[in-house]
N, C-alpha and C positions, 0 to 999 in steps of 0.2 A: 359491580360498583367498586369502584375504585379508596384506597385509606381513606384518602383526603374527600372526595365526595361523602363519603359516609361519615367521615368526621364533621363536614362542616352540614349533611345534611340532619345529623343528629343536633346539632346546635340549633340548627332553624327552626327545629320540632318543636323544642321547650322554652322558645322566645315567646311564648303567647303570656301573655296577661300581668308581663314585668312591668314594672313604672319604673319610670329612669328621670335622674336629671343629670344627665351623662357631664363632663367636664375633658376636655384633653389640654395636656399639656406636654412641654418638650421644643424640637427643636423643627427643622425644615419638613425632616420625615414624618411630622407630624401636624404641621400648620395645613398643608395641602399645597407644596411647592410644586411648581411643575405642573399642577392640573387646572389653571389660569381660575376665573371669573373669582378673581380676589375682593377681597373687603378690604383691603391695606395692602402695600405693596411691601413695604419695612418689613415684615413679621410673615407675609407671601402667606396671610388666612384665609385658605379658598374655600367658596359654600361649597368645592368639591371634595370633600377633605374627605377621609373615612370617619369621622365623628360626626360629619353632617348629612353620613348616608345611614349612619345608627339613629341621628334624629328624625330622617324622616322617615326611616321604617320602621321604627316606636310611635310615630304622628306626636316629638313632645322638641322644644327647644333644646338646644345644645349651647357649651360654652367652647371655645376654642383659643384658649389663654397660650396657646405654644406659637413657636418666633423663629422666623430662621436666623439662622446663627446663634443660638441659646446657646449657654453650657451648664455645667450641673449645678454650677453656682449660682444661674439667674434662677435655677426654683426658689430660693429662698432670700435673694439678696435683688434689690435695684439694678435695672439697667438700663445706660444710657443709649435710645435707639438712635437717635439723630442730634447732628450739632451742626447749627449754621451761622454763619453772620448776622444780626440781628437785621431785622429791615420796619415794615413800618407793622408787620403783625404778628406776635408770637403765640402761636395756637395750632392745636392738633384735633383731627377728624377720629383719629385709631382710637379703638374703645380700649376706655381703663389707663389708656395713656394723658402724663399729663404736661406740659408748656411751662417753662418759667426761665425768664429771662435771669442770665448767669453775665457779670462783664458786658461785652460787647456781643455776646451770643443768645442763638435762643435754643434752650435744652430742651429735646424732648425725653421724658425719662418714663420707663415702663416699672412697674409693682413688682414684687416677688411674684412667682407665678402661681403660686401657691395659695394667694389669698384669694384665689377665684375658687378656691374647692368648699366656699362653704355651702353645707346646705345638700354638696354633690351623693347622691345611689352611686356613682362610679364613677371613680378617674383615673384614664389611661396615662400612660408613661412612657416617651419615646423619648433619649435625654444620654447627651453624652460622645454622640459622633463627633463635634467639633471639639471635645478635647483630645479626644486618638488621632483626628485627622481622618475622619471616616473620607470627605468627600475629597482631598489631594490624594490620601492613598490609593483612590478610586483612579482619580487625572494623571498620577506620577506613574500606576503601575500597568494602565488600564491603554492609555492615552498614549504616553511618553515613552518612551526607550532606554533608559537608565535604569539597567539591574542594581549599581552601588544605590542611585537614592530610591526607588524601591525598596528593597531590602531594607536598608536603613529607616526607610518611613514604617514598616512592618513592625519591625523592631521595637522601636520606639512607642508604637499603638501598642503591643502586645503589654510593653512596662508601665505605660499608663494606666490601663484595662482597670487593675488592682484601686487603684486611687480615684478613678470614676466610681466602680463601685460603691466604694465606703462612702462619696458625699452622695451619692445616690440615697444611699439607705437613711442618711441621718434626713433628706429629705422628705423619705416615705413615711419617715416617725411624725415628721412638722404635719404631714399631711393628714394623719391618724388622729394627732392633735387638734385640729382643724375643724375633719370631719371626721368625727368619731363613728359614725354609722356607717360609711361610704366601703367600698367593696374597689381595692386599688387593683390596676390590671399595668403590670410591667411589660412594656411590647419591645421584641427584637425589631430589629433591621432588616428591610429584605437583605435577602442574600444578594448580592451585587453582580456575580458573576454566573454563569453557570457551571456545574460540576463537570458537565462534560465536554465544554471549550478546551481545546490545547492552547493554553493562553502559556509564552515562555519569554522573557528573556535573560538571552543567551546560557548559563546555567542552569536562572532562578525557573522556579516551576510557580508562576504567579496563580495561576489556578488552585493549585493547591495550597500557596501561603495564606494565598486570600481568604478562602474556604475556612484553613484551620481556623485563623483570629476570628473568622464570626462564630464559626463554632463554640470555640471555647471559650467566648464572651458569652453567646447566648447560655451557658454552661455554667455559668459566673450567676447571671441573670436567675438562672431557676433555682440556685443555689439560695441567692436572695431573697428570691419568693418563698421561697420555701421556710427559710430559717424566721425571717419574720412571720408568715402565716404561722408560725408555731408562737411568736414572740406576741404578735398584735392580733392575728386572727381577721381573715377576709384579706389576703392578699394573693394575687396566683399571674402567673407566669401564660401569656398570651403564647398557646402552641397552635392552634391554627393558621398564625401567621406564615411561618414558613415552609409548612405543604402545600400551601394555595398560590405560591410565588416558584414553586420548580420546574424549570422549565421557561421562564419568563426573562432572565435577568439577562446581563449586556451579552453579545455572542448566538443565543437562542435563533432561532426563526421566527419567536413570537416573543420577543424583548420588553419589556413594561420599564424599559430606564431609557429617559429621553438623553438624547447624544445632540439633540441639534432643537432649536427655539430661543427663547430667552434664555439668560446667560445664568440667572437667580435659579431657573429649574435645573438648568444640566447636572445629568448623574441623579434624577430625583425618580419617584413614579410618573408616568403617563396618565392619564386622565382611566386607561385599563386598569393601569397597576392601582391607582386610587380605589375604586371601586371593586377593586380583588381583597384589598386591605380593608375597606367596610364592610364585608363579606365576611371578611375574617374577623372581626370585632363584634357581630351580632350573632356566628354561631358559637364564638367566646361566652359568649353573656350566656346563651343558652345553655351550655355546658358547664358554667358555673353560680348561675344564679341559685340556685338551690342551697349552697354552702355558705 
């Protein structure tokens, strides 16, 4: 048996007889982009999300407060998801969201994301790609042929990293706040690429750049987890995520990142990679429910 097999089949093991009222929040990599039969198209909340395979392999409802296009800011601050001309009806269908007529416009505006966690046994965290540029550094270095903006967009993600962080954390605090009992699970990013694509332009060795900045975000990440689990206690670092994605990412023969569909999914999980990632989030719980 393989790490990751035994990793995540020891998680499966001690999932039995947890009660949950699960909560995700964050951004596309977390709403269920890419893996269609949405509940809102804005926010791209798909029942195939990996939160909605933890609810129904628990048999308990889930909440799924994450958005594409999020940033770290909308866990705890308003955002505006839609703005249009007004016409003769200003109202919204998306749950939690609310409608009110601004000028000659009708605003739809979304809550902090943060105030869906009350009440929550666990809420995941996926939060921060659209402030590095996770999905153009994906299009610019992945897609396109320009080593300068490459490099440059690399760059730039790596100076950010630092500063995601820290409003990251003061968010984890809001949430602790919140929900004082809840058990917070901080989740990387698949890896995007695979390690052993010769992915090059011209000098740049983009395989390798790519790699290192998830690396040593995810690096950043269990730093976080860790430092708070010491701070607030019940916080941990989702590591079955990225042994169950090796192998999978763009370049592979078995790829879990769509390249072609809707334009809202490109560069997200596949309806595969979804259901690798709720895989990954139920043998989490199992491996750490106990703490």
């Amino acid at each position: 048996m393989s790490v990751v097999a035994g990793l995540l089949a020891a998680g499966l093991l001690l999932v039995q007889g947890i009660n949950l009222n699960p909560v995700m929040l964050g951004d596309s990599y977390a709403s269920g982009a890419g893996a269609g039969d949405y509940s809102d198209d804005p926010c791209g909340r798909s029942f195939q999300a990996a939160i909605e395979d933890v609810g129904r392999f628990f048999g308990v409802d889930v909440t799924n407060a994450a958005c594409s296009g999020a940033l770290v800011e909308d866990l705890e601050g308003t955002r505006i998801i839609d703005e249009r001309r007004l016409g003769s009806d200003c109202s919204t269908d998306m749950v939690g969201a609310t409608a009110a007529v601004t000028g000659n416009a009708c605003v739809i505006t979304l809550p902090p994301q943060v105030e869906s966690v009350s009440g929550a046994t666990d809420v995941f965290v996926t939060i921060g790609g659209n402030n590095v540029g996770f999905v153009q550094i994906a299009g610019i270095c992945l897609i396109q042929n320009s080593e300068t903006r490459c490099a440059n967009a690399l760059e730039e993600a790596a100076e950010t990293v630092g500063d995601v962080i820290d409003q990251q954390r003061d968010a984890l605090l809001e949430i602790r706040t919140i929900a004082p009992d809840a058990r917070i699970h901080i989740v990387p990013y698949p890896r995007i690429l695979d390690v052993g694509i010769d992915r090059t332009i011209g000098s740049l060795d983009v395989t390798a750049e790519v790699n290192d900045l998830q690396e040593d975000w995810e690096n950043d990440l269990r730093q976080l987890a860790d430092e708070l689990d010491d701070e607030i206690g019940g916080v941990f670092y989702v590591e079955t995520l990225t042994p169950i994605w090796e192998g999978h990412g763009l370049g592979s023969d078995d790829s879990w990142i769509l390249t072609s569909g809707r334009i809202s999914g490109l560069l997200h999980p596949s309806e595969e990679g979804w259901r690798a990632t709720g895989t990954a989030y139920i043998a989490h719980l199992g491996l750490t429910a106990s703490n």
